[in-house]
N, C-alpha and C positions, 0 to 999 in steps of 0.2 A: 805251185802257183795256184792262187783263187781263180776261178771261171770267173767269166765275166760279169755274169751278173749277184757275185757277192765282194766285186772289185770296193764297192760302197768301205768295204770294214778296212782294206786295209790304208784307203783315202783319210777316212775319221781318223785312224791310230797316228796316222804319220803326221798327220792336220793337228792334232794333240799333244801327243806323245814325247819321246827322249830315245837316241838308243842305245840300249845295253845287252850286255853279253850275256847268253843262256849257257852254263856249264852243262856237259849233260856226259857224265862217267862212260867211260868203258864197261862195255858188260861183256870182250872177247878175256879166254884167260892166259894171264902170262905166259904157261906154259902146255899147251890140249893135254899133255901126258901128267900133268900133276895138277887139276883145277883145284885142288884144295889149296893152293900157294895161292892163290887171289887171283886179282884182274889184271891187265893191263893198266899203266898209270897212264896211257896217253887218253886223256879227255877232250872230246867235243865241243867247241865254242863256235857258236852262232850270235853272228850281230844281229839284233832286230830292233824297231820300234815297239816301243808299249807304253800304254798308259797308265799311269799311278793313280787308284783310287783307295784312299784312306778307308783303315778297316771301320769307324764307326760312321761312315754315308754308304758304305756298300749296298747293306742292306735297304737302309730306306729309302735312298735318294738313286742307287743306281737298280735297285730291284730285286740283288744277288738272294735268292733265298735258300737256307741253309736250315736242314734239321737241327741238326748237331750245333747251337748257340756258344757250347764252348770251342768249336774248330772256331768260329765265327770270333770269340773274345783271343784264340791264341795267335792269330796272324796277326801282326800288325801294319800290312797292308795288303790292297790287291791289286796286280797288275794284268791287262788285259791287253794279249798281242794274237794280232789275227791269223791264222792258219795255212801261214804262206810256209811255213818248216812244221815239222812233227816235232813237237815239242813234249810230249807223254814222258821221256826220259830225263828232262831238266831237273835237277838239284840244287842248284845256283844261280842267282844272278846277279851278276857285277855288274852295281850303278855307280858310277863318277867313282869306282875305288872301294865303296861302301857293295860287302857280300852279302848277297843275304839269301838265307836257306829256303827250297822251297816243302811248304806244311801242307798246301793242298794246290790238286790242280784240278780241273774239270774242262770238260770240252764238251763246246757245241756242234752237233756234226747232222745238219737238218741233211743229207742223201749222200752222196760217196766222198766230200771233203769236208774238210773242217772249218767250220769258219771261223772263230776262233776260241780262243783259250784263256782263261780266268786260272790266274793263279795265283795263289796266297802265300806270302811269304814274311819273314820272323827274322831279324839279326843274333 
């Protein structure tokens, strides 16, 4: 949960926004005595609001600024959901049906919470 006084972001996201599902894997392993067999298949979905800003206004129009101009040309959009979950571990997210993988994510964290989280993502 945001403190009160960064309630502001997740009022905008929800005031804007859509909500969709954040996949976010298993990282326990199937079996502790043989982690080389893999993960757990049971994955994390969290519901949340977020807003969809298209990869070619990000930069100008919403400010997103990015070294790396080809991370910037390979997402083709960006979605910003406020840091009401820990979402560092997201891979996915399912909008209306439509998957789409996540390519980057960053997070704003001005003192001990997050506000929120810009994440770029590619079908």
């Amino acid at each position: 949960m945001l403190p009160a006084e960064y309630m502001w972001v997740e009022e905008m996201i929800a005031e804007n926004g859509r909500e969709v599902t954040l996949v976010i894997p298993s990282n326990e392993p199937a079996d502790p005595d043989k982690p080389w067999n893999g993960f757990k298949k049971q994955d994390t979905e969290i519901k949340q609001m977020g807003v969809f800003v298209p990869s070619y206004t990000a930069q100008k129009d919403f400010g997103l600024s990015l070294k790396e101009e080809d991370l910037l040309a390979e997402c083709e959009q960006f979605v910003l959901f406020s840091g009401i979950n820990r979402l560092v571990d997201a891979r996915f997210i399912i909008d209306d049906g439509v998957k789409w993988r996540v390519v980057f994510l960053s997070e704003l964290r001005p003192g001990k919470h997050e506000l929120f989280y810009a994440v770029g993502v590619k079908r």
